[in-house]
mmCIF file of the N, C-alpha and C atoms, coordinates in Angstrom:
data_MODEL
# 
_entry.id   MODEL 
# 
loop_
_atom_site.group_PDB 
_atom_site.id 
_atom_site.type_symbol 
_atom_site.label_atom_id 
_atom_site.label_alt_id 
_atom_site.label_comp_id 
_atom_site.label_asym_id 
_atom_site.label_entity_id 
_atom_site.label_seq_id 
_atom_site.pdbx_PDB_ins_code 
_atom_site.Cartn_x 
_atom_site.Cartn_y 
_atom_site.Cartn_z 
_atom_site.occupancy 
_atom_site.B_iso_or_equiv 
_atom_site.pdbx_formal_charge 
_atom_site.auth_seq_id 
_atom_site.auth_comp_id 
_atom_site.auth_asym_id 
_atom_site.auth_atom_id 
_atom_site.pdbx_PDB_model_num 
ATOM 1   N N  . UNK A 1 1  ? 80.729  87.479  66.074 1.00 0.00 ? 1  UNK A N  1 
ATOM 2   C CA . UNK A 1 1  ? 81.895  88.084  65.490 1.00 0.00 ? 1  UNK A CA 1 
ATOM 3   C C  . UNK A 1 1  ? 82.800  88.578  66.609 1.00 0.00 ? 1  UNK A C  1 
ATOM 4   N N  . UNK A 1 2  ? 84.135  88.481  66.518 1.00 0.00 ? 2  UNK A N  1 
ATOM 5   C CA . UNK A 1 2  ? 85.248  88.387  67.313 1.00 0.00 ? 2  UNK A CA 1 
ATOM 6   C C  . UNK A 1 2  ? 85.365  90.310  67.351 1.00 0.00 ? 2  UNK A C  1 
ATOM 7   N N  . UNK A 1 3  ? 85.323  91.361  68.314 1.00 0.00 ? 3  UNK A N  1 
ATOM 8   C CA . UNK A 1 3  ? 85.677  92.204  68.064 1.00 0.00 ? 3  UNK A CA 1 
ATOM 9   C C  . UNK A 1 3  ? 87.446  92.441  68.484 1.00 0.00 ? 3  UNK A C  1 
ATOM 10  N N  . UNK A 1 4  ? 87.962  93.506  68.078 1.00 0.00 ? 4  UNK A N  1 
ATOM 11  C CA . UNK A 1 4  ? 89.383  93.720  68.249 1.00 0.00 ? 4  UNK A CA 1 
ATOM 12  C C  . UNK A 1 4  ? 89.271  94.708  69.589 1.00 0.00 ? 4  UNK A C  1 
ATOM 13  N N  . UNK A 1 5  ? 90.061  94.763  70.692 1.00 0.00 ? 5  UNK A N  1 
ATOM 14  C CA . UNK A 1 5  ? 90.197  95.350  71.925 1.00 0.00 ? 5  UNK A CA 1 
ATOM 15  C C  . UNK A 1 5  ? 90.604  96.582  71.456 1.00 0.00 ? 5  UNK A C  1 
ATOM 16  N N  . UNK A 1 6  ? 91.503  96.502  70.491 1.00 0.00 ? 6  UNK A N  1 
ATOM 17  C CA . UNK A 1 6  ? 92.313  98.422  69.981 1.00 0.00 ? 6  UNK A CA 1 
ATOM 18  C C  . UNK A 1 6  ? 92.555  98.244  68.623 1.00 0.00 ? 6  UNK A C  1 
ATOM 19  N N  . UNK A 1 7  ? 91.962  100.015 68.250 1.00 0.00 ? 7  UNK A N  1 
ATOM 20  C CA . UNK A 1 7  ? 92.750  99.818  66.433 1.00 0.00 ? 7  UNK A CA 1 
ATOM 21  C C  . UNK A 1 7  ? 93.231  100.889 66.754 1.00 0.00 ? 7  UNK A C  1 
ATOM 22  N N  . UNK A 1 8  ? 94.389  101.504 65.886 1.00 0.00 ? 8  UNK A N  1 
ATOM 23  C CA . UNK A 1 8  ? 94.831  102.652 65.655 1.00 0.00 ? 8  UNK A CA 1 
ATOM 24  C C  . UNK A 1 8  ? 94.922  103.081 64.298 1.00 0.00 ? 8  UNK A C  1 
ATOM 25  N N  . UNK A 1 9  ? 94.276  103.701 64.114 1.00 0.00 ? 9  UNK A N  1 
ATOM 26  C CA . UNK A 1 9  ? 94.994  104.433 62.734 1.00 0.00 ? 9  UNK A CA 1 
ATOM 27  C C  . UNK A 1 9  ? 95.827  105.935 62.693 1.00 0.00 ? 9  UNK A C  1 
ATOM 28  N N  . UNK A 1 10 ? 96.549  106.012 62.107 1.00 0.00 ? 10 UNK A N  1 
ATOM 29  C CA . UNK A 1 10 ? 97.858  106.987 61.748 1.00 0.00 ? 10 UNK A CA 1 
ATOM 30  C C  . UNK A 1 10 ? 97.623  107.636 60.573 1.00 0.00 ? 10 UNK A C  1 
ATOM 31  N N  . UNK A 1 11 ? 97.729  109.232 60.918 1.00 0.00 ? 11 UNK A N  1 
ATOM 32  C CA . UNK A 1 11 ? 97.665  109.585 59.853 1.00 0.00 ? 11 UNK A CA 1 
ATOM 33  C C  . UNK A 1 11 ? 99.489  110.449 59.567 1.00 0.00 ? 11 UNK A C  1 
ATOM 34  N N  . UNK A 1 12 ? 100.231 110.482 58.500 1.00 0.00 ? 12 UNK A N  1 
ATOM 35  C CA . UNK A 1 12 ? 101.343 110.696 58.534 1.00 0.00 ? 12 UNK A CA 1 
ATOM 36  C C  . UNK A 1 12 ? 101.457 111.696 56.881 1.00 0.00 ? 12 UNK A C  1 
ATOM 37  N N  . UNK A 1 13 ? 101.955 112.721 57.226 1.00 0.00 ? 13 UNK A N  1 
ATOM 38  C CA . UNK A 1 13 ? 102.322 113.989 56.186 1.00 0.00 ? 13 UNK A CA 1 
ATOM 39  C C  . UNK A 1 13 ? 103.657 113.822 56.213 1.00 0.00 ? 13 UNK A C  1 
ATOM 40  N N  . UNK A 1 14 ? 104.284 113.550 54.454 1.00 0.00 ? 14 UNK A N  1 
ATOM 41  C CA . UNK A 1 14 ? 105.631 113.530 54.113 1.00 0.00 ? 14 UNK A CA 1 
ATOM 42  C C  . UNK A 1 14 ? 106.826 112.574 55.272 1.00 0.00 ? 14 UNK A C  1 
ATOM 43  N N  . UNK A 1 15 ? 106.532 111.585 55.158 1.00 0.00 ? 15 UNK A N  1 
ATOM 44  C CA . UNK A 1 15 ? 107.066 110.563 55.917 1.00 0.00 ? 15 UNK A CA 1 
ATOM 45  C C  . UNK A 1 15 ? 107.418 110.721 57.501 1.00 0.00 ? 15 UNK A C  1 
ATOM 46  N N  . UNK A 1 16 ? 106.373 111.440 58.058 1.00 0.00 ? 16 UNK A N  1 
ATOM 47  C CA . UNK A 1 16 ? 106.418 111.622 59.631 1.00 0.00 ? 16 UNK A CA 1 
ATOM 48  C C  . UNK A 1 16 ? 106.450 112.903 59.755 1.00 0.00 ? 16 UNK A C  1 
ATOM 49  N N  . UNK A 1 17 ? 106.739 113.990 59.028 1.00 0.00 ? 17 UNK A N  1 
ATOM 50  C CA . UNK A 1 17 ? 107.033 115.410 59.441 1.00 0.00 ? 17 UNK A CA 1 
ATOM 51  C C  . UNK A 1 17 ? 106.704 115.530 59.756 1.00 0.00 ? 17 UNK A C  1 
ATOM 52  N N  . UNK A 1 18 ? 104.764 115.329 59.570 1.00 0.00 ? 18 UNK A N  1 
ATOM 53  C CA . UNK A 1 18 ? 103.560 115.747 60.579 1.00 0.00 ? 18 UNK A CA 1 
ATOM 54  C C  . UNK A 1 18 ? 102.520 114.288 60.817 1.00 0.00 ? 18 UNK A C  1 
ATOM 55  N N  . UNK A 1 19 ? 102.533 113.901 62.084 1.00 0.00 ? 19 UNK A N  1 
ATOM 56  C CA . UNK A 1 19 ? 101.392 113.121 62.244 1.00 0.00 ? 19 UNK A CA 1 
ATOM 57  C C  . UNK A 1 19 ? 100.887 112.990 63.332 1.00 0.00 ? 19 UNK A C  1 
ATOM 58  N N  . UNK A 1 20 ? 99.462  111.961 63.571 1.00 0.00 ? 20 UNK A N  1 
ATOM 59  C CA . UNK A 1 20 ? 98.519  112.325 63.727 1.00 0.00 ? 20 UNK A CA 1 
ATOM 60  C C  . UNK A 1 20 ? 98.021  110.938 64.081 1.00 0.00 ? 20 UNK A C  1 
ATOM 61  N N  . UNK A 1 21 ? 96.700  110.439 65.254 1.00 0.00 ? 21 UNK A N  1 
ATOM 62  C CA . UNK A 1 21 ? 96.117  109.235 64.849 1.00 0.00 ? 21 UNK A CA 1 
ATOM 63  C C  . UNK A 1 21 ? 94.869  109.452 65.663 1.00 0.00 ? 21 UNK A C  1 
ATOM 64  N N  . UNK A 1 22 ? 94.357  108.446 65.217 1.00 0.00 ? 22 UNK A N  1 
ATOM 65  C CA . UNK A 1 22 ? 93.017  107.926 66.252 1.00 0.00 ? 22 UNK A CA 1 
ATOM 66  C C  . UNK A 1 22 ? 92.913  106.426 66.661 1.00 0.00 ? 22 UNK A C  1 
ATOM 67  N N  . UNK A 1 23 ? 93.316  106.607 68.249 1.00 0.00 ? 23 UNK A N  1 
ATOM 68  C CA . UNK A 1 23 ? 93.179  105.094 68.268 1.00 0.00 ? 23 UNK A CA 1 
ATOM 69  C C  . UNK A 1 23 ? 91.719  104.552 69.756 1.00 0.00 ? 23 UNK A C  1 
ATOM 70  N N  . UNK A 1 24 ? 91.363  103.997 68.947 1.00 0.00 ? 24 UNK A N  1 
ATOM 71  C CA . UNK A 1 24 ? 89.939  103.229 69.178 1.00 0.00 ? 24 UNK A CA 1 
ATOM 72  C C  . UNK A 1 24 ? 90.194  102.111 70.524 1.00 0.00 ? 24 UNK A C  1 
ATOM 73  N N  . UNK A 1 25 ? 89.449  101.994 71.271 1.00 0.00 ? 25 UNK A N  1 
ATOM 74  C CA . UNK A 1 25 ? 89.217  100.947 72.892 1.00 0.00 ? 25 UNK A CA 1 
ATOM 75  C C  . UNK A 1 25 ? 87.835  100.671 72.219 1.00 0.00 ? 25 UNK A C  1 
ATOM 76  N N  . UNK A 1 26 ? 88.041  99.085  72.137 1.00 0.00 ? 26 UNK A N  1 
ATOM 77  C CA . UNK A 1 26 ? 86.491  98.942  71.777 1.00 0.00 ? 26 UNK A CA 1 
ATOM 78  C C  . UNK A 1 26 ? 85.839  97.582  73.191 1.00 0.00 ? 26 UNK A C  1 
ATOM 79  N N  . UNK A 1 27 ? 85.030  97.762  73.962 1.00 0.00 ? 27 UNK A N  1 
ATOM 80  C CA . UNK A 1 27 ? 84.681  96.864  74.861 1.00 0.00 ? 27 UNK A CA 1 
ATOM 81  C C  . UNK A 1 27 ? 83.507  96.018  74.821 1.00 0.00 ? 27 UNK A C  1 
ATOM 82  N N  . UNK A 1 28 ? 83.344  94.878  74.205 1.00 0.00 ? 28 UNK A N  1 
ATOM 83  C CA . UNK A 1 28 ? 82.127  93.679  73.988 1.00 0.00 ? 28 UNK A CA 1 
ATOM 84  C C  . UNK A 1 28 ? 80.838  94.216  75.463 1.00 0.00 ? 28 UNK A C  1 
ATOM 85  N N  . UNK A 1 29 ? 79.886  94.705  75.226 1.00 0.00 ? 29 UNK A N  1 
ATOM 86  C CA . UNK A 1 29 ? 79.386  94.771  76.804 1.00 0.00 ? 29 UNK A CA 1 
ATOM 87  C C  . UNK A 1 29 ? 78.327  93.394  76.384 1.00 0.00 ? 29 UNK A C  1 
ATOM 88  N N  . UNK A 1 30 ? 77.818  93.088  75.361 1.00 0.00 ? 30 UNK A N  1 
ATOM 89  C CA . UNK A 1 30 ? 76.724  92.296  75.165 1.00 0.00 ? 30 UNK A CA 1 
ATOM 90  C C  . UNK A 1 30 ? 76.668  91.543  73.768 1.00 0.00 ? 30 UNK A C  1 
ATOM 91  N N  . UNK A 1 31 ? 76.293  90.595  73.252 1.00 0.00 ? 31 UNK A N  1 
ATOM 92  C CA . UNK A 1 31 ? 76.374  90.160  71.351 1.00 0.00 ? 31 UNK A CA 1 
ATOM 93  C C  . UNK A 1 31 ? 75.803  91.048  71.041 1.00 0.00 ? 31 UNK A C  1 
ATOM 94  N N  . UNK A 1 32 ? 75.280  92.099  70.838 1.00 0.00 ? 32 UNK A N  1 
ATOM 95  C CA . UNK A 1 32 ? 75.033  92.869  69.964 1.00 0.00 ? 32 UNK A CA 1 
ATOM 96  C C  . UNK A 1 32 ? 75.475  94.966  70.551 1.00 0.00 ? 32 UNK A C  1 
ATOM 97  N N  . UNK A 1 33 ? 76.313  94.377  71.821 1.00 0.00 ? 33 UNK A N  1 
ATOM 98  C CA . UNK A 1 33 ? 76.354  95.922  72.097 1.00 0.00 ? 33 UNK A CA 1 
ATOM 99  C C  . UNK A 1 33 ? 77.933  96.236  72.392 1.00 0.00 ? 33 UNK A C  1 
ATOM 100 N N  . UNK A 1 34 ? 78.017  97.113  71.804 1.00 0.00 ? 34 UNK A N  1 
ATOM 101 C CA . UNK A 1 34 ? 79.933  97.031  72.154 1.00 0.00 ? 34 UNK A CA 1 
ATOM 102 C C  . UNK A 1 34 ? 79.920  98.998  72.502 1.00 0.00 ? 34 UNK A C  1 
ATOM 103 N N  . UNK A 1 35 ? 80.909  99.097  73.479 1.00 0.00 ? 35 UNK A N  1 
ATOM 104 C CA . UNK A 1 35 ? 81.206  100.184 74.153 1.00 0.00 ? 35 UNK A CA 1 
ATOM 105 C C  . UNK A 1 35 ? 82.430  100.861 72.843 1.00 0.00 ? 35 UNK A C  1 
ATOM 106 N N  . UNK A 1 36 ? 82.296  102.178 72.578 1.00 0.00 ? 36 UNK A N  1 
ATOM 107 C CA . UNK A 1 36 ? 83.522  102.044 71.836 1.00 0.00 ? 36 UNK A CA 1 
ATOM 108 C C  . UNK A 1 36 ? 83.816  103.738 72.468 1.00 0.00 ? 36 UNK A C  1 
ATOM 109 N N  . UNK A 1 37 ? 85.462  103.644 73.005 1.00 0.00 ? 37 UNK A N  1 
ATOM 110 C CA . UNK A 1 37 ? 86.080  105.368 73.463 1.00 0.00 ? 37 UNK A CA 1 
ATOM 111 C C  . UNK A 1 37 ? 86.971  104.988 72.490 1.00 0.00 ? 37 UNK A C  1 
ATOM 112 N N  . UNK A 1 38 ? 87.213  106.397 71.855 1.00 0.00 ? 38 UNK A N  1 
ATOM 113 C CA . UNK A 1 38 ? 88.962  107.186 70.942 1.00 0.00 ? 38 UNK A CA 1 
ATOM 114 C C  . UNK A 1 38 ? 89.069  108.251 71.328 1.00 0.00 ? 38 UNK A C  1 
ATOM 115 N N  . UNK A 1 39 ? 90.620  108.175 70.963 1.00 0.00 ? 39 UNK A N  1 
ATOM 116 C CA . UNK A 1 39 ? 90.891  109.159 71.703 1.00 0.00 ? 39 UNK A CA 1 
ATOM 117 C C  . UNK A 1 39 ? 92.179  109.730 70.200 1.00 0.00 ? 39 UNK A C  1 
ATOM 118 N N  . UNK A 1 40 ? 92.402  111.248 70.312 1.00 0.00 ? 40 UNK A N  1 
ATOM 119 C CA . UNK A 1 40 ? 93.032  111.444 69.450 1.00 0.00 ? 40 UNK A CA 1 
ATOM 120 C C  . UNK A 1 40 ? 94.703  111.675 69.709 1.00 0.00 ? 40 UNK A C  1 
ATOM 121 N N  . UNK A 1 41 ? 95.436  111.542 68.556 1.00 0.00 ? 41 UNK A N  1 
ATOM 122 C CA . UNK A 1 41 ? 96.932  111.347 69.363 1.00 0.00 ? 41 UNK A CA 1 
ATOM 123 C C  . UNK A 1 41 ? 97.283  112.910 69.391 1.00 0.00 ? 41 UNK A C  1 
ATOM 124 N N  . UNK A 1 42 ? 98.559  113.033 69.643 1.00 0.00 ? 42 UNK A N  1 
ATOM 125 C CA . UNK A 1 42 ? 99.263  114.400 69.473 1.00 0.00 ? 42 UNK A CA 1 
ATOM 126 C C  . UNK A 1 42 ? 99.717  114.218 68.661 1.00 0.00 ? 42 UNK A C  1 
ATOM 127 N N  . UNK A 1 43 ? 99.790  116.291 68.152 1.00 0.00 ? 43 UNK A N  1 
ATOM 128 C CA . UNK A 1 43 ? 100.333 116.031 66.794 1.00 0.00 ? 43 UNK A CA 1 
ATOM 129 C C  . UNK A 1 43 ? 102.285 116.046 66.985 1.00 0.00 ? 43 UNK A C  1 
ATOM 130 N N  . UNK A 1 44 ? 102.441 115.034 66.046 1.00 0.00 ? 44 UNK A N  1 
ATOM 131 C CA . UNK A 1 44 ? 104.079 114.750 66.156 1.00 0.00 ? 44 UNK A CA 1 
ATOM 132 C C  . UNK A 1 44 ? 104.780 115.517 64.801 1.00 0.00 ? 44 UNK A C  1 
ATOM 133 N N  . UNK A 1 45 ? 106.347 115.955 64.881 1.00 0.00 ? 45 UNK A N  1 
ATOM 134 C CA . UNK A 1 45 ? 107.043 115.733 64.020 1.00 0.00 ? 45 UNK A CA 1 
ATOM 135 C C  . UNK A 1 45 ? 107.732 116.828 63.950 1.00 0.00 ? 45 UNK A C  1 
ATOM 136 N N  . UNK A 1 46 ? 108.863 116.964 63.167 1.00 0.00 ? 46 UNK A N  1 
ATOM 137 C CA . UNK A 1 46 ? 109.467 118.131 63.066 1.00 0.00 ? 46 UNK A CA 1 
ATOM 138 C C  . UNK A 1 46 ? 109.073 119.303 62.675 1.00 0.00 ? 46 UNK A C  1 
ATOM 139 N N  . UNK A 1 47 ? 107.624 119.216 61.698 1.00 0.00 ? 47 UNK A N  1 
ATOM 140 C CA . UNK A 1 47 ? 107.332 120.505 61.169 1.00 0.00 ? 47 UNK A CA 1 
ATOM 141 C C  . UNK A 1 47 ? 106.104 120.704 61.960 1.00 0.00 ? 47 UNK A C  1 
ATOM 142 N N  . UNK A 1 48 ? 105.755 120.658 63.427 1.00 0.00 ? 48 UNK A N  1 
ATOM 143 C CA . UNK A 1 48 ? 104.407 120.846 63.792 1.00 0.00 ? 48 UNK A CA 1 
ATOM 144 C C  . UNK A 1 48 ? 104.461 121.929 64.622 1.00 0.00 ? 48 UNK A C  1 
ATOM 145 N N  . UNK A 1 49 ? 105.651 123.230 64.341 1.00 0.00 ? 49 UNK A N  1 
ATOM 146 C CA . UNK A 1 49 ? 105.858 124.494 65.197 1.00 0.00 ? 49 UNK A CA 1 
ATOM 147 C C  . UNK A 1 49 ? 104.386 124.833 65.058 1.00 0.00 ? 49 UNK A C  1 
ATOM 148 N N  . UNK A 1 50 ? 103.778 125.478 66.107 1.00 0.00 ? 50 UNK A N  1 
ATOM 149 C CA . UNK A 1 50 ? 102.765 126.353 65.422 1.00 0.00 ? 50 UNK A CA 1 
ATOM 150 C C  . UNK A 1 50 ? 101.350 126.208 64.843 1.00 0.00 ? 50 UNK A C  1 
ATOM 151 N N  . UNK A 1 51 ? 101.516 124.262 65.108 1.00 0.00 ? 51 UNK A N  1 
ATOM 152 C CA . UNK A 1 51 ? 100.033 123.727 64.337 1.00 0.00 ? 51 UNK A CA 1 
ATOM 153 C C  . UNK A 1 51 ? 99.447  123.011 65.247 1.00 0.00 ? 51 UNK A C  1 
ATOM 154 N N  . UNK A 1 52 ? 98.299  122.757 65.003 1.00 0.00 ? 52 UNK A N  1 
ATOM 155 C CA . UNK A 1 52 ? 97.212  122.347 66.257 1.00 0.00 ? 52 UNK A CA 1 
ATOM 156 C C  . UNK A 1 52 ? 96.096  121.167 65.152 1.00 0.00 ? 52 UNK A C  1 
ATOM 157 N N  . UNK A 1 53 ? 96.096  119.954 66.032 1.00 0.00 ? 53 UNK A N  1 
ATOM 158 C CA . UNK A 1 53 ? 95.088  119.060 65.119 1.00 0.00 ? 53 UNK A CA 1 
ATOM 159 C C  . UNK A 1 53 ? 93.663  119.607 65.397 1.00 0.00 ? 53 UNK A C  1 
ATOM 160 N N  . UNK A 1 54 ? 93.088  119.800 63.868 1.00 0.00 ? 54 UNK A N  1 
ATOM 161 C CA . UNK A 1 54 ? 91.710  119.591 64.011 1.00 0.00 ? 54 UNK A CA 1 
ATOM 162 C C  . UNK A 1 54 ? 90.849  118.859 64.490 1.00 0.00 ? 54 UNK A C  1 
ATOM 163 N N  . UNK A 1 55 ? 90.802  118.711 65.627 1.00 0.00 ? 55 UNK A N  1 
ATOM 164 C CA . UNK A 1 55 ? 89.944  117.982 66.817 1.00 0.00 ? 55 UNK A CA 1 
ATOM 165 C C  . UNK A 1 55 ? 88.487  117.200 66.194 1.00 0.00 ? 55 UNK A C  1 
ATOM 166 N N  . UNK A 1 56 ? 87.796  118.583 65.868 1.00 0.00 ? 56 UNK A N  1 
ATOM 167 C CA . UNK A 1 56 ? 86.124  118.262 65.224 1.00 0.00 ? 56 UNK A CA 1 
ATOM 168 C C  . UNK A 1 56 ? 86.414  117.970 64.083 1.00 0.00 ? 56 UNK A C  1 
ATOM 169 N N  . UNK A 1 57 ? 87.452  117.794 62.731 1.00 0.00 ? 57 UNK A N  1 
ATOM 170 C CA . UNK A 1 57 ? 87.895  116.951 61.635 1.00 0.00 ? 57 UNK A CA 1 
ATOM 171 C C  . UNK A 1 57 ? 87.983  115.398 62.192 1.00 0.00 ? 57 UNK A C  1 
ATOM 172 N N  . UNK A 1 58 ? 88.980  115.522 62.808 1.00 0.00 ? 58 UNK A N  1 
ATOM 173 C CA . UNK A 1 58 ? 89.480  113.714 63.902 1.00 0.00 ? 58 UNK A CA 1 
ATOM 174 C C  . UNK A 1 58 ? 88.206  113.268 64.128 1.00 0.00 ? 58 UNK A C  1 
ATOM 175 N N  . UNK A 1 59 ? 87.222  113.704 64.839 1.00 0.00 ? 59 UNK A N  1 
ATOM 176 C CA . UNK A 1 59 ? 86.194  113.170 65.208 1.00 0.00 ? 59 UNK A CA 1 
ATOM 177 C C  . UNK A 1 59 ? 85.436  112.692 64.557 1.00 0.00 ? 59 UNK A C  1 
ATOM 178 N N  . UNK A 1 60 ? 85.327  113.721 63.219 1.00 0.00 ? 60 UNK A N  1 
ATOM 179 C CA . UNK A 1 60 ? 84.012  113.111 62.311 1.00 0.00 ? 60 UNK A CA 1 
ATOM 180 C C  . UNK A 1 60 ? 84.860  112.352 61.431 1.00 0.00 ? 60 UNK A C  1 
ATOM 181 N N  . UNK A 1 61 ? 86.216  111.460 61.469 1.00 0.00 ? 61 UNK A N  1 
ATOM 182 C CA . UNK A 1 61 ? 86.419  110.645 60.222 1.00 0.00 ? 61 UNK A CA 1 
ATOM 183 C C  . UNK A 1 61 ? 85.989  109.688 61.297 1.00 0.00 ? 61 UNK A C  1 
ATOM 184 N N  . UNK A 1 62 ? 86.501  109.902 62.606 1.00 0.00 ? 62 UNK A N  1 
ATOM 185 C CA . UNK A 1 62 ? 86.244  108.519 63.832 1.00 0.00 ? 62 UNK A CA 1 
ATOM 186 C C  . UNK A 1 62 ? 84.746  108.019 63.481 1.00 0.00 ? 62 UNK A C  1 
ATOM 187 N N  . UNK A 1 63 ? 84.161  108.905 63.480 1.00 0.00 ? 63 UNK A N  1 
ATOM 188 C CA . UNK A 1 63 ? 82.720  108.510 63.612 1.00 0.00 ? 63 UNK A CA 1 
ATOM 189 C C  . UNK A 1 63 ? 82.303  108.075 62.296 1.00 0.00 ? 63 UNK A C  1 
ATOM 190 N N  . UNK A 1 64 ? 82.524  108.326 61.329 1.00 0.00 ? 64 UNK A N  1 
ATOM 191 C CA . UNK A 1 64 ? 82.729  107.742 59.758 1.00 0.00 ? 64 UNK A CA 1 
ATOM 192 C C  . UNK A 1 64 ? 82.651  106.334 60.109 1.00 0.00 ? 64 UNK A C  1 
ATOM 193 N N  . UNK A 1 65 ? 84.354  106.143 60.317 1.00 0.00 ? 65 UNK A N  1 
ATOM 194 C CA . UNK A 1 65 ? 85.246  104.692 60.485 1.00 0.00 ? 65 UNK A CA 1 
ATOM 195 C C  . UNK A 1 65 ? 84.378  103.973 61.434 1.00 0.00 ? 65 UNK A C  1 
ATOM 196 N N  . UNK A 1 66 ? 83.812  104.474 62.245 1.00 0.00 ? 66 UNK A N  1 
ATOM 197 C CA . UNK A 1 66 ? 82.769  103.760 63.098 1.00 0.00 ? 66 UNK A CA 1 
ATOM 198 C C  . UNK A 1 66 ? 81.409  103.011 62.457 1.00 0.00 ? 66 UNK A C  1 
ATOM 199 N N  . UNK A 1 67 ? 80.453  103.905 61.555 1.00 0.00 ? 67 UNK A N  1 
ATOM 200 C CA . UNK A 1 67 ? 79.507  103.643 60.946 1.00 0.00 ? 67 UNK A CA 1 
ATOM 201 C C  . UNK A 1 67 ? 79.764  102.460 59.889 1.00 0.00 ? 67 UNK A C  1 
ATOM 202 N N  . UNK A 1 68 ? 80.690  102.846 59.350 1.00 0.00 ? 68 UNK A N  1 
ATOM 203 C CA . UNK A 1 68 ? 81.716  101.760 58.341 1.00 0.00 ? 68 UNK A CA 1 
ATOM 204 C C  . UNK A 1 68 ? 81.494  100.450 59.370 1.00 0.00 ? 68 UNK A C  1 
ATOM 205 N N  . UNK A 1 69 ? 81.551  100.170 60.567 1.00 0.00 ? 69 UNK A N  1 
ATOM 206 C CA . UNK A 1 69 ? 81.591  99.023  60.719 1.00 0.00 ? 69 UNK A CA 1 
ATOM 207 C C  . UNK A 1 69 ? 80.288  97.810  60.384 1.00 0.00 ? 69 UNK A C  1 
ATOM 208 N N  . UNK A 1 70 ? 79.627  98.711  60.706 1.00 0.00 ? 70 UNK A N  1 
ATOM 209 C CA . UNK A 1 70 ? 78.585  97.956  60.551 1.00 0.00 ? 70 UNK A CA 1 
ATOM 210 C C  . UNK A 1 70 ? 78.112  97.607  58.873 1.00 0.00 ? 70 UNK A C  1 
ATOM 211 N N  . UNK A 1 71 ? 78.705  98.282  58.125 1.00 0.00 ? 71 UNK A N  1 
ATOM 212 C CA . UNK A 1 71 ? 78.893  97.471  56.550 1.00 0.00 ? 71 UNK A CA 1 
ATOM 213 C C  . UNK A 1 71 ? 79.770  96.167  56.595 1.00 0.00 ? 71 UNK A C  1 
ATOM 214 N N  . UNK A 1 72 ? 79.848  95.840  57.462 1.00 0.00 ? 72 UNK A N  1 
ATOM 215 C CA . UNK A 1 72 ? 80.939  94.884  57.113 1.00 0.00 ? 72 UNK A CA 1 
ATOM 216 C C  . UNK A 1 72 ? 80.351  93.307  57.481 1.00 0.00 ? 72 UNK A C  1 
ATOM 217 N N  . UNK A 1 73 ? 80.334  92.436  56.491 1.00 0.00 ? 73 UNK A N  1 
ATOM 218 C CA . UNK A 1 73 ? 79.801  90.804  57.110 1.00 0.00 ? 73 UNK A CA 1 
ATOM 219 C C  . UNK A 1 73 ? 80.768  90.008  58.109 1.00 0.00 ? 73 UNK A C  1 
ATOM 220 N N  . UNK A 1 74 ? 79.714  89.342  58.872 1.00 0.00 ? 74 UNK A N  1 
ATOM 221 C CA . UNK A 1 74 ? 80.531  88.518  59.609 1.00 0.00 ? 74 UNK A CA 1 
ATOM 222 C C  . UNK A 1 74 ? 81.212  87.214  58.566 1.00 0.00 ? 74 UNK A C  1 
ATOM 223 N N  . UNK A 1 75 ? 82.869  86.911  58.932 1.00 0.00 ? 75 UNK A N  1 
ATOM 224 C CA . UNK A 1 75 ? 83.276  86.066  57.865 1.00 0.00 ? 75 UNK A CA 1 
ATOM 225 C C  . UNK A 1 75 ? 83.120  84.777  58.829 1.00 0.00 ? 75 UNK A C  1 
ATOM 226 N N  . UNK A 1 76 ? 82.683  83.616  58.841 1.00 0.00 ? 76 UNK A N  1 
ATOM 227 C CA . UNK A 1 76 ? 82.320  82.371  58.947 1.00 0.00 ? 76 UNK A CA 1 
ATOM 228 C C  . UNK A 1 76 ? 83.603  81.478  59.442 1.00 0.00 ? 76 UNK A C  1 
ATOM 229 N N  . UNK A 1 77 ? 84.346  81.622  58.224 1.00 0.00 ? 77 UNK A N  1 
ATOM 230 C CA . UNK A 1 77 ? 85.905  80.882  58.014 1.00 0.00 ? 77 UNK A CA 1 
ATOM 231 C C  . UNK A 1 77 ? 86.971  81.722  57.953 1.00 0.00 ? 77 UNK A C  1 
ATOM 232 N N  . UNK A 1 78 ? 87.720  81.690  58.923 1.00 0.00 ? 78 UNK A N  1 
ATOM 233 C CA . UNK A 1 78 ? 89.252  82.652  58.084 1.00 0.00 ? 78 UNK A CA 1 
ATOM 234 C C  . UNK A 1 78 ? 89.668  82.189  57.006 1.00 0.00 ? 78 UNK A C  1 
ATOM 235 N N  . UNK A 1 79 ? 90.244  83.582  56.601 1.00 0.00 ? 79 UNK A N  1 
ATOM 236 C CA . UNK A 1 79 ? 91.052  83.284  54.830 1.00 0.00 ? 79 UNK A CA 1 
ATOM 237 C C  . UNK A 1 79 ? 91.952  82.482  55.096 1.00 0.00 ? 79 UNK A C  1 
# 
């Protein structure tokens, strides 16, 4: 299975006011062993006077979205 070098996901409150992401470096070291660093973004937007991202929240969806991978089958054929 082909892994992807970077994902990002975005998280975005009321069309940018406040957002947020986690984006993923994932490195093949072996067929069955892959290196994976994220890192979390800053928080952006006009309404973020005063607010600070939940760091240990970010982390544990990362690590979620991580476990999630391994539910997933290898597809054979592209759609």
């Amino acid at each position: 299975m082909e892994i992807p070098r970077e994902m990002h996901i975005l998280y975005s409150i009321d069309d940018g006011a406040v957002s947020t992401g986690l984006k993923f470096t994932l490195e093949e070291l072996a067929p069955d062993r892959t290196r994976v660093v994220f890192n979390v973004d800053e928080l952006k937007g006009h309404d973020t006077e005063g607010l600070a991202v939940n760091t240990a929240k970010l982390h544990a969806i990362a690590y979620e979205a991580l476990k999630k991978l391994d539910d997933f089958d290898e597809v054979k054929d592209a759609a």
